[in-house]
C-alpha positions in Angstrom: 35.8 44.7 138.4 38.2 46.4 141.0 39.5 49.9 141.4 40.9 51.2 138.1 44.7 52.2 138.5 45.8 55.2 137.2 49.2 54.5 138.4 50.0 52.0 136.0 48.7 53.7 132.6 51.6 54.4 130.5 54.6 52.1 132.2 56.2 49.8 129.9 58.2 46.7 130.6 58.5 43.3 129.4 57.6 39.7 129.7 58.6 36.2 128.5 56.9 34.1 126.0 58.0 30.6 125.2 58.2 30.1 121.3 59.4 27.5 119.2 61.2 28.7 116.0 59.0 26.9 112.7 60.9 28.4 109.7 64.0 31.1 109.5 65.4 32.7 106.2 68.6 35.0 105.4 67.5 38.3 105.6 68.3 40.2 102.4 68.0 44.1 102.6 68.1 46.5 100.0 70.5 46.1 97.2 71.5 43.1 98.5 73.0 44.1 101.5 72.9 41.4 104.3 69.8 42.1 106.9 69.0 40.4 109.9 67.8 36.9 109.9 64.2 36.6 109.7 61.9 34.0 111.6 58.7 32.6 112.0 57.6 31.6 115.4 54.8 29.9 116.8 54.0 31.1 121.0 53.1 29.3 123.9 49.7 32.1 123.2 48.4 30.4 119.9 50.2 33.2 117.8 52.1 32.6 114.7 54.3 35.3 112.9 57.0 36.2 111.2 60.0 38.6 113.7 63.3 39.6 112.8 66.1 37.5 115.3 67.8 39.6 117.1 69.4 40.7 120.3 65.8 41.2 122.1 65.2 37.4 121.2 67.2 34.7 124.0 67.3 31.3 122.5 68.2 28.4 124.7 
């Protein structure tokens, strides 16, 4: 294994995961009050699960 870098402990950012959408409900929050939409998406990593859609999500 190389040289461990320090430099990079700690820094965020982002990435891009491909995803195909396999099953979306109205959200419902408390007392009935609308909520954001929730989905279920399956990723180009094997990983299936359940994300609320919303502005951090681009769809095609």
């Amino acid at each position: 294994m190389g040289k461990k870098r320090d430099d990079l402990i700690g820094q965020t950012g982002s990435y891009t995961r491909t995803f195909t959408i396999i099953d979306a409900h109205d959200g419902e929050g408390f007392g009935g009050k609308p909520a954001p939409v929730q989905i279920r998406i399956s990723n180009n990593m094997g990983e299936t699960f359940w994300t609320e859609l919303d502005d951090d999500i681009s769809l095609d």
